[in-house]
C-alpha positions in Angstrom: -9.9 -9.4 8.8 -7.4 -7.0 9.7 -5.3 -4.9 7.7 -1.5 -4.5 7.9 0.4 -1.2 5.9 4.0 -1.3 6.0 4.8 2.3 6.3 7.9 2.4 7.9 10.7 2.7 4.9 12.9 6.0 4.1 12.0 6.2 0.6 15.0 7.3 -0.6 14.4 7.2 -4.3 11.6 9.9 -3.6 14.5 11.9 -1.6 12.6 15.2 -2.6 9.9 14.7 -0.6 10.4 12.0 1.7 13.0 14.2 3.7 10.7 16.1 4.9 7.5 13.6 5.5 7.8 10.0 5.4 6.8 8.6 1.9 3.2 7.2 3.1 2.3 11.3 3.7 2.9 12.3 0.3 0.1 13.6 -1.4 -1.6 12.5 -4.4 -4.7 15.0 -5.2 -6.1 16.2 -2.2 -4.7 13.2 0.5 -2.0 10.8 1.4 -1.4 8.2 -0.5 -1.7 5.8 2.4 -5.4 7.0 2.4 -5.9 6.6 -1.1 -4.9 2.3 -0.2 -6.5 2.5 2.9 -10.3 3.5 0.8 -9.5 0.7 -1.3 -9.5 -1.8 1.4 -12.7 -0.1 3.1 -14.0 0.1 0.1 -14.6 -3.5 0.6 -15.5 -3.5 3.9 -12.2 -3.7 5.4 -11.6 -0.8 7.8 -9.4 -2.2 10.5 -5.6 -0.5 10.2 -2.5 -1.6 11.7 0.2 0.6 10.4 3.7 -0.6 10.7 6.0 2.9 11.5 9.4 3.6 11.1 10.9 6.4 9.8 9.5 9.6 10.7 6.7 7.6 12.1 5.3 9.9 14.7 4.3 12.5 11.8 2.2 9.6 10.5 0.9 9.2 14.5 0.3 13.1 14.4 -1.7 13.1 11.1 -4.2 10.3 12.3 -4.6 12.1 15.4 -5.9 15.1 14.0 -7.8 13.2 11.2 -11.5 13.4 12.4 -10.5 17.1 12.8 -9.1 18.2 8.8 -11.8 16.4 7.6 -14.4 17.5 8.7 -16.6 21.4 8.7 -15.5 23.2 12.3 -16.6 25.8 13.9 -14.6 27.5 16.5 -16.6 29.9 19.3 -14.0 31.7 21.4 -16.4 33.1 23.5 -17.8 30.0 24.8 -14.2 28.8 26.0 -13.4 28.1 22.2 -16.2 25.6 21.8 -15.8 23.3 19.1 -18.4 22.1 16.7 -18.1 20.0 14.2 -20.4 19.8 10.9 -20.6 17.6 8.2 -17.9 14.9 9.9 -15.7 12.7 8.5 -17.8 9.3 7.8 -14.4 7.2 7.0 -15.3 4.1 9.5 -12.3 3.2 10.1 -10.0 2.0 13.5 -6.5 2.8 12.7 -3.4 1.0 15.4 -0.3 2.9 14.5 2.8 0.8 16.4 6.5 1.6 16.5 8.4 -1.3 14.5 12.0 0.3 14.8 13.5 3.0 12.4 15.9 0.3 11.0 13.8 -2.9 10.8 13.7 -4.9 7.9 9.6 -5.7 6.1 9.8 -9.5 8.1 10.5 -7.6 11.2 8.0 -5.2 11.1 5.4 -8.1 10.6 6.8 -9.7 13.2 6.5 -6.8 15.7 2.7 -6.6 15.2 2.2 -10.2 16.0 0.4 -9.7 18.9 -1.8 -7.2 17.3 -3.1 -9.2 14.7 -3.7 -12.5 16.9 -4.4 -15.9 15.5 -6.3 -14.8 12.5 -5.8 -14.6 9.0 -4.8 -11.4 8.0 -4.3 -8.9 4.7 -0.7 -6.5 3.8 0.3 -4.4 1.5 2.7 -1.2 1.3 2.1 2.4 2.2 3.2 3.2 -1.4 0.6 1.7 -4.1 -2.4 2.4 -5.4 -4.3 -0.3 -7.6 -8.0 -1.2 -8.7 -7.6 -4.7 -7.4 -10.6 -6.5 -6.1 -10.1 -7.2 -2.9 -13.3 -9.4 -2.2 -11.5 -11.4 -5.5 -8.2 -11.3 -3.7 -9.7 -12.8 -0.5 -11.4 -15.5 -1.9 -8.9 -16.5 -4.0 -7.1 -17.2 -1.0 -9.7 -19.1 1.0 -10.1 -21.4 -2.4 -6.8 -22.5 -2.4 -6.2 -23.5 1.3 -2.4 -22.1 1.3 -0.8 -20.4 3.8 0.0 -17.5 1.9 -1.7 -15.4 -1.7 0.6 -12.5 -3.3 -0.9 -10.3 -5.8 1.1 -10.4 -9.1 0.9 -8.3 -11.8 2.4 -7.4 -15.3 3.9 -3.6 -15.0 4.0 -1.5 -18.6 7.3 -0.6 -19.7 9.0 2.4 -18.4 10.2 3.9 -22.0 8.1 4.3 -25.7 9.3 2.1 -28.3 9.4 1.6 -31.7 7.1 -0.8 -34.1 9.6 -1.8 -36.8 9.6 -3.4 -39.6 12.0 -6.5 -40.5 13.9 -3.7 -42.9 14.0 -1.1 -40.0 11.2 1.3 -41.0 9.2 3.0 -38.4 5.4 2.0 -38.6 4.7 3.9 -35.5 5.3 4.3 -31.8 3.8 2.6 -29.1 3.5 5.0 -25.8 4.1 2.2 -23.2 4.1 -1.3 -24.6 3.8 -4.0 -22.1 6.8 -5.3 -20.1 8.7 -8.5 -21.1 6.1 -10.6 -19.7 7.3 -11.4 -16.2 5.1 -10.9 -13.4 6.2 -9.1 -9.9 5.3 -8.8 -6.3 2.5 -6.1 -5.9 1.9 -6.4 -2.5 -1.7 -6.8 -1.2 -1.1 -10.0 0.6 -3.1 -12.5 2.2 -1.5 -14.2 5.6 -2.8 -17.2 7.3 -1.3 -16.6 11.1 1.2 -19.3 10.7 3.3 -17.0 8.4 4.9 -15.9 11.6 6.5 -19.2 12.1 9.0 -17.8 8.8 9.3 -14.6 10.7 12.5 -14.1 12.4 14.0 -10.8 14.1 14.4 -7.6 12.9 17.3 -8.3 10.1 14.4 -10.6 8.2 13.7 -9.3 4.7 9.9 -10.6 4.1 10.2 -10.9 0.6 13.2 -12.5 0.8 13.8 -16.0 3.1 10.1 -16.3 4.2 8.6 -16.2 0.8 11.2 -17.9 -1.0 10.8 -20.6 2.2 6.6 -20.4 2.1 7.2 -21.1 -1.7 9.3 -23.8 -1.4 6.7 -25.6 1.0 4.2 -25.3 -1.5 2.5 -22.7 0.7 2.3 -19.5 -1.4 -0.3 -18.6 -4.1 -0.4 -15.9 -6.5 -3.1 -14.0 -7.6 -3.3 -12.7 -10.4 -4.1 -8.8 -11.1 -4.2 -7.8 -14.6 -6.1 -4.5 -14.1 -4.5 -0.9 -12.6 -1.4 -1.0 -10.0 1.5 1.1 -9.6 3.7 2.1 -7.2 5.6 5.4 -5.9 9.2 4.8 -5.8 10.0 8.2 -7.5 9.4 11.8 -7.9 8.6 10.4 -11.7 6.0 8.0 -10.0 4.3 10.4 -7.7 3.7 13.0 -10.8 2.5 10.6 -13.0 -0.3 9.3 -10.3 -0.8 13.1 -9.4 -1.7 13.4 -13.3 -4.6 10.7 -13.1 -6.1 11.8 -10.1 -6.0 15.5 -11.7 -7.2 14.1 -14.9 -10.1 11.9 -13.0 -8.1 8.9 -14.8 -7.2 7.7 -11.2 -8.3 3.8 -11.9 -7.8 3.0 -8.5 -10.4 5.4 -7.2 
């Protein structure tokens, strides 16, 4: 099954970075955090890429074309017509298809542009910008159980602020780092897409998480899965410090 990473966006809200590298290059630790997803799939056995580029896409091209290269031991010898020799090499076993969607196009679009790429077989997606300790073999059966053209992993994000446990007269019994949300569960990516989902696929201007899944929904053709473990995304420079403080602490859960 192949792979699809939508990696195409301006991140914006991470305007710090992201004007200089598109958001899927930022590093957390040592790599990009599209390789930090991409090892979770592979992981699993899943090693087949199709990454959907956008904005700044070709520095995402140019990074995958030197991969092998950075990580891996070299030695150059200049006097042998700089002779290259490689040691220790990189043992990632993956194939990675990197295809221009448009600098503009909208998440539906991009999925639609890789059609052909993907062929008449079920599929997996996600976005280039979150880590999480999901279990994809879980994810993947889940969806074959079920028989619906569609599975999206939800999950329960913590709160964003510390609160207060009061009493009912208003004294503070202590303080709660990052209590739970208000309960509602939310779209963490890490699809699974039976080829028909292209029939809800329009042009370009097609939001994915908008009219198709509202419409696969409405047919009774989209599942949820349901990840209660470690997920979170990088929308912000807030975001990509807190991750970079896991990995540095060896807390990184999706690792």
């Amino acid at each position: 099954m192949k792979v699809v990473i939508l990696a195409g966006g301006y991140g914006t809200r991470i305007g710090e970075e992201s004007q200089l590298k598109p958001k899927p290059l930022i590093a957390i630790g040592d790599k990009p955090i599209i390789c930090h997803i991409m090892s979770t799939y592979s992981r699993y056995g899943y090693n087949d890429f199709i990454i959907c580029l956008g904005y700044k896409g070709y520095m995402i091209k140019e990074y995958f074309a030197h991969y092998f290269l950075h990580q891996s031991d070299v030695t150059f010898d200049f006097s042998k017509g700089n002779e290259m020799t490689l040691h220790n090499p990189c043992q990632d076993p993956w194939k990675v298809t990197l295809i221009d969607t448009g600098k503009d196009t909208m998440t539906g679009g991009r999925i639609k542009r890789i059609q052909s790429y993907v062929g008449n077989a079920p599929f997996m997606l996600t976005y280039g910008d979150g880590v999480s300790s999901i279990d994809i073999e879980k994810l993947v059966s889940y969806h074959r159980a079920h028989g619906k053209l569609a599975t999206i992993t939800a999950t329960q994000p913590p709160g964003r602020f510390g609160a207060l446990d009061l009493t009912s007269d208003n004294q503070v019994r202590g303080f709660q780092e990052k209590p739970n949300g208000d309960g509602g569960w939310i779209n963490a990516g890490f699809f699974v897409l039976e080829p028909d989902v292209f029939s809800y696929l329009d042009g370009d201007e097609t939001v994915f998480e908008r009219e198709p899944l509202e419409q696969l929904a409405k047919n009774g053709q989209l599942a949820a899965y349901k990840h209660t473990g470690f997920w979170h995304p990088m929308d912000t420079m807030r975001d990509k410090n807190y991750l970079e403080s896991l990995w540095k602490s060896g807390k990184a859960e999706w690792k």
